[in-house]
N, C-alpha and C positions, 0 to 999 in steps of 0.2 A: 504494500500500500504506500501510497504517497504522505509526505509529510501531512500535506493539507487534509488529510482524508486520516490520518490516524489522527492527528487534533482534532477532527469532529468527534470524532468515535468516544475519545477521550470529554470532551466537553457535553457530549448526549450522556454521560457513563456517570459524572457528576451530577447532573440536573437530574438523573435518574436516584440517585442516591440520596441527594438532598428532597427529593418529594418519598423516596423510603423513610427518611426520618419524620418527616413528616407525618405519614400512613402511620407510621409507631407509634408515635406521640396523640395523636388521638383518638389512636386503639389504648392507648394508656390512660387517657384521659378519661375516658367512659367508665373509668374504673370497676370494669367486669372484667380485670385480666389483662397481661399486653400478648402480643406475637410470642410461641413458643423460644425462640432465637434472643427473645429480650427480656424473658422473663427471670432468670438469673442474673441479668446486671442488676435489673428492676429492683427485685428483692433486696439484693445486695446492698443497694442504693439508699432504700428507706432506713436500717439498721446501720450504717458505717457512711463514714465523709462523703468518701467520692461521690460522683454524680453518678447518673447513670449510662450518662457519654462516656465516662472516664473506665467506668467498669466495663462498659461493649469494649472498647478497648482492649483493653486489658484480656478479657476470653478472645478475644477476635485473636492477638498476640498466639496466645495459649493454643488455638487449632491452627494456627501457623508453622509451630513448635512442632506440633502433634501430624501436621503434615509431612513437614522433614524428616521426622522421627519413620513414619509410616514408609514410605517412598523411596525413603535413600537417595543414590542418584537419579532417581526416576524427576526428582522433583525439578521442576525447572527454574532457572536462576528467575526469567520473566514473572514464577511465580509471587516474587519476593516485593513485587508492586503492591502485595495484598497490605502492604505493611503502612505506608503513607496513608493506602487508602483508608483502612479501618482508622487510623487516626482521624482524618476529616470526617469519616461516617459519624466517629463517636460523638467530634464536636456540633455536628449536624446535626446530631439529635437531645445534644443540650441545649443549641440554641430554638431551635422546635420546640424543644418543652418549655423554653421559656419565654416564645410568643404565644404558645398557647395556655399560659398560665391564669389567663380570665377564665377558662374554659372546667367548668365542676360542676357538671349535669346531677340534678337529683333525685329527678323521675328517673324511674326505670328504662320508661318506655324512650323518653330524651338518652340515656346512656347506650340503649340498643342502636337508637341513629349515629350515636356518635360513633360506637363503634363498626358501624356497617361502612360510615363516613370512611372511617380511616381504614376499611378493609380495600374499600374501591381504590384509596388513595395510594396505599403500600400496593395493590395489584398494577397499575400504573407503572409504581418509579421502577416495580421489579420488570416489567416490560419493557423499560429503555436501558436497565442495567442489561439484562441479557441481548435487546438489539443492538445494541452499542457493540457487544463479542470485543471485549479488551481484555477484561478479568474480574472474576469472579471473587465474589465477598467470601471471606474465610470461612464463613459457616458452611455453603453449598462446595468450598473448595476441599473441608475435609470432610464433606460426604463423596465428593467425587475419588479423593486419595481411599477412601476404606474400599469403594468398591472394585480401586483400580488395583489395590493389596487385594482385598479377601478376593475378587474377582463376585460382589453382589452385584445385585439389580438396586438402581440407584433409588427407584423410587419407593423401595421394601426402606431399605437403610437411611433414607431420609425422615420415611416416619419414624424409624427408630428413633436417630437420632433429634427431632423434636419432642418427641413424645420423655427420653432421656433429658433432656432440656426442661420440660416443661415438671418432670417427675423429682428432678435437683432442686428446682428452687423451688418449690411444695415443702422435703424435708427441709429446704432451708430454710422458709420462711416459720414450718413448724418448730424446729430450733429457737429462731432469733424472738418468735413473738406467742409460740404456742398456741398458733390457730394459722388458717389459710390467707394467706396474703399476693395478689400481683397473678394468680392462676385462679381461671373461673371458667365462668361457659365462654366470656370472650375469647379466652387460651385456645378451644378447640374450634371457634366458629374462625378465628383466621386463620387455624391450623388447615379447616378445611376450605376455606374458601378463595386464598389469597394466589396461590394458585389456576385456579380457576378465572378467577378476574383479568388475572396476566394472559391466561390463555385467548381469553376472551379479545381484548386489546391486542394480541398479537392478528387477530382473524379478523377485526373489525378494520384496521389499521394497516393491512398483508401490504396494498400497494403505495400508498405514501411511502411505505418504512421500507421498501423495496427502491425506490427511486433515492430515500436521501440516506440508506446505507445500503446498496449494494453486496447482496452474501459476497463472504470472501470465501476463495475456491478451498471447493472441499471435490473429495471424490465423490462425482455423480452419476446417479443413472444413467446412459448412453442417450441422448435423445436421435432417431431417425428418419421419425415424421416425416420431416419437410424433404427429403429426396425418397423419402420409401424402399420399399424393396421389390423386386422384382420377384421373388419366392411365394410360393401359394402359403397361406398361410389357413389353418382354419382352427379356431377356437371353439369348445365345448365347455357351455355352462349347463350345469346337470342336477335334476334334483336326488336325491341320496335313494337308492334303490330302484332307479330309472332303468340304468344298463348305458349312461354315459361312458364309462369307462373300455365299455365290450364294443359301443356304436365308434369312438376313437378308433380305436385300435382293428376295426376293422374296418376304418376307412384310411387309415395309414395303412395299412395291408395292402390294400386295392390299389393304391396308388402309388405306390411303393417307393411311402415318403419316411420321414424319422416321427418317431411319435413322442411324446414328453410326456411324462408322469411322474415316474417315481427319478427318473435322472434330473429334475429343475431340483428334488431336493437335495439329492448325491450334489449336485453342483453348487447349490446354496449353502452347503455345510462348509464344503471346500471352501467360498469365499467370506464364509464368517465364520463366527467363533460358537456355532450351534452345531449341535450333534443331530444325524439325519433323524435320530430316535426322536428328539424335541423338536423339530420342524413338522416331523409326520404327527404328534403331537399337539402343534399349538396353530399351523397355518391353517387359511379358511375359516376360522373362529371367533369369534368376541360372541362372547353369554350376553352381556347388559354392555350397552352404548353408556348409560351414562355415570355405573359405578367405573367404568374402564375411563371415563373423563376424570373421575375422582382421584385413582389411582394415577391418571398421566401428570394431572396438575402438578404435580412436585417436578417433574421436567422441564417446566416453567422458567425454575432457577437457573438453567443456563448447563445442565448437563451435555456431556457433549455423547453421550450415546442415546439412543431413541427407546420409547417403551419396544415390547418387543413383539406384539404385532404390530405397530409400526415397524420396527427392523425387519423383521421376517417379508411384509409384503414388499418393501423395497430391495430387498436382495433377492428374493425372486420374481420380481419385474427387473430389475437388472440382466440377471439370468435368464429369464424368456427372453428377452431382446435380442440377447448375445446367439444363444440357441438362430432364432428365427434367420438372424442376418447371415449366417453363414447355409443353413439349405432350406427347404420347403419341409413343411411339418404340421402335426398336429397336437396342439396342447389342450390339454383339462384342466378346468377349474381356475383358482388362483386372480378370480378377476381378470381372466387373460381378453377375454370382451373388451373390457376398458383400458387395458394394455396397447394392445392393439388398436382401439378404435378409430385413427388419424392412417392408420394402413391402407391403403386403396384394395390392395389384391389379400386383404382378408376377410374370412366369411366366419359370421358370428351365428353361432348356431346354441339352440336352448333345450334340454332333452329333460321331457316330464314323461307323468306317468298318476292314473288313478291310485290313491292309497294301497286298495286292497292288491294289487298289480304289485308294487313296492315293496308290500310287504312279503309278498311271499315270496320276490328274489332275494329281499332280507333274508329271510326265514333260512331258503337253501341256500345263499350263499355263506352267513355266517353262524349258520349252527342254531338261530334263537328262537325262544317261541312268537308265536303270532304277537301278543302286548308287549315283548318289549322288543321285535322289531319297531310296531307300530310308536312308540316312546324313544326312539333311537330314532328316527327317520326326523319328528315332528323335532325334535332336539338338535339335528345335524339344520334343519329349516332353519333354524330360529337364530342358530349362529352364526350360517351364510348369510340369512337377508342383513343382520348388523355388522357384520366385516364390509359386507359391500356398500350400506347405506355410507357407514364411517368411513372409510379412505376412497371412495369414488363418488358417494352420492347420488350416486342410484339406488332404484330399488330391485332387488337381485330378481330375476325370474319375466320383470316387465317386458310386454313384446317388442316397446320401443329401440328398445337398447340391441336387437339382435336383428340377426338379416332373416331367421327361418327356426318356426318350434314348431319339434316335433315329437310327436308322442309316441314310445311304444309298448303302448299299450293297445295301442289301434292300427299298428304295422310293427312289420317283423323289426328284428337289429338288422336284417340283410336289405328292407327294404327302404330302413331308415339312412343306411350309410351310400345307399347306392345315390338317393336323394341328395346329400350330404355332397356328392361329388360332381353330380350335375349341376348342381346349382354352384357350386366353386369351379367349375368349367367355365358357365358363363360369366363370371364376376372375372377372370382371367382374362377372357376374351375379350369384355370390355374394356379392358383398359389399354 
């Protein structure tokens, strides 16, 4: 980056920091609690001198410590910016608590706004902390060192680590005053929601924040849209007990093209750090959209690896890409429809099937009774249509989104594939 382009990044990094203190300070103010992350200065604060700038400080310092300690030479010397910065944060949010010191809500219902106030406010400055991409506040930096040691999933280890935050200054407030002090239901409502807010403002904001910080290069999915390929390409999206998998593979047969299945996961294990076992596992999936936002929000803070259906579906849309460019093929499932969809010479095909039809290739193909095929089919439904709503925004199965559904339950697998290949004949031809 250029100079002029890292002083921006740096002056968005601050402004983003300085309305973090802020967010805190009126989440403190509401006195139901502060943020998990300040509630050990907090306590600290009211029993002994220092402020409570002086005390974030101070911890901020301490998971600094606790980074290098963790990391070894992993740690990066760039890291060591964390150090200036927690001192200005600290002062940030003495001098925030000390504009906002008119501020001593008595109603209840006035302390809930206040701290909702200062949830949207702190989701905010965390939104231009993390789009700014310079460096990360000490807290979210030694949730990213434990995961990059222990090798966790950052966003399990982040509630840890709040939840430990928030579970320290409880006994330490039981110590210093023998009752609960500085952790309340505020503690958990911007545990959960500050996150969330950030997520938010990053989605509402995607293209302003795109034009005046441009991502700095990461490795990306191939894009090859815009020149295409010359490769038949045909995609099968399937319902679970249909006979997508048989109708594929016996139309890559016919045409004696490469078929993609189980090798986009052999290929996606090789270029990440998944085991084909937890791919076959976790991809095509998400139970609930919006506990899965709950759980992502802690990503919010600027980790730099993805939840991991997000990662999963990007390393194998990477891998379909890579596959498709080099010959002609057929892929299943995977949201390969939407993958494809800017392909000219791909045909998007949808294979359904009545229940009771489903169930009974459940039934003989995986050994189960008729109920809990029929409980396994309705379950496999429910996690496709929300994987596809969340990372493509469609809705899975709609006829909009495909070139041709077809069912076989009211034609053979032979007369379904043969279909499958005439109409990818003409879709070739025209172009």
């Amino acid at each position: 980056m250029s100079k002029k382009e890292v002083l921006k990044r740096y002056f968005i990094f601050l402004i983003g920091i300085y309305i973090n203190s802020f967010g805190i300070s009126f989440i403190t103010k509401a006195a139901l609690g502060t943020s998990p992350i300040s509630s050990v200065p907090y306590v600290l604060s009211l029993g002994f001198w220092p402020t409570m700038g002086e005390f974030t400080i101070a911890l901020s310092l301490l998971l600094i410590l606790l980074q290098i300690a963790l990391l070894g030479k992993k740690f990066k010397k760039a890291s060591l910016l964390q150090i200036p910065v927690s001192i200005v944060f600290g002062y940030f949010i003495d001098w925030s608590m000390l504009l906002l010191e008119w501020v001593n809500p008595q109603e209840y219902l006035m302390k809930i706004l206040f701290l909702l106030i200062g949830c949207v406010i702190l989701g905010f400055g965390v939104f231009l902390e993390v789009a700014a991409d310079v460096v990360m506040l000490p807290g979210e930096a030694f949730v990213q060192a434990v995961t990059i040691r222990f090798r966790t999933d950052f966003g399990i280890t982040k509630v840890c680590f709040d939840a430990s935050m928030a579970g320290s200054a409880l006994v330490i407030s039981l110590i210093l005053f023998h009752g609960v002090i500085g952790v309340r239901e505020g503690t958990i409502v911007a545990a959960l929601t500050v996150g969330l807010i950030a997520k938010l403002f990053g989605k509402a904001l995607k293209k302003p924040t795109a034009k005046l910080l441009p991502a700095q290069v990461r490795e990306a999915v191939p894009e090859y849209e815009e020149t295409g390929t010359p490769h038949r390409i045909i995609t099968i999206g399937r319902e679970f007990g249909s006979g997508g998998r048989e109708v594929g593979k016996l139309v890559a047969e016919k045409l004696g093209i490469a078929y993609y299945d189980s090798e986009v996961i052999r290929r996606a294990a090789e270029e990440s750090d998944y085991s084909e076992q937890y791919i076959r596992n976790n991809e095509e999936k998400l139970p609930d959209a919006r506990l899965y936002d709950l759980y992502t929000q802690y990503y919010s803070y600027g980790a730099e690896e993805k939840p991991k259906y997000e990662a999963l579906f990007q390393v194998e849309q990477k891998v379909m890409k890579e596959l498709a460019e080099k010959n002609s093929c057929v892929i299943v499932g995977r949201a390969s429809g939407y993958v494809f969809r800017k392909y000219k010479t791909a045909l998007h095909v949808f294979i359904s099937a009545g229940m009771q039809h489903k169930i009974d290739r459940v039934v003989r193909r995986d050994g189960l009774d008729p109920k809990e095929a029929e409980k396994k089919i309705k379950k496999v439904a429910i996690e496709r249509k929300n994987h596809c709503k969340y990372f493509t925004g469609r809705d899975w199965g709609m006829a909009e989104n495909y070139d041709l559904a077809l069912r076989t339950d009211a034609f053979s697998v032979e007369d379904v594939a043969d279909t499958i290949i005439k109409m990818s004949d003409k879709k070739l031809r025209a172009q």
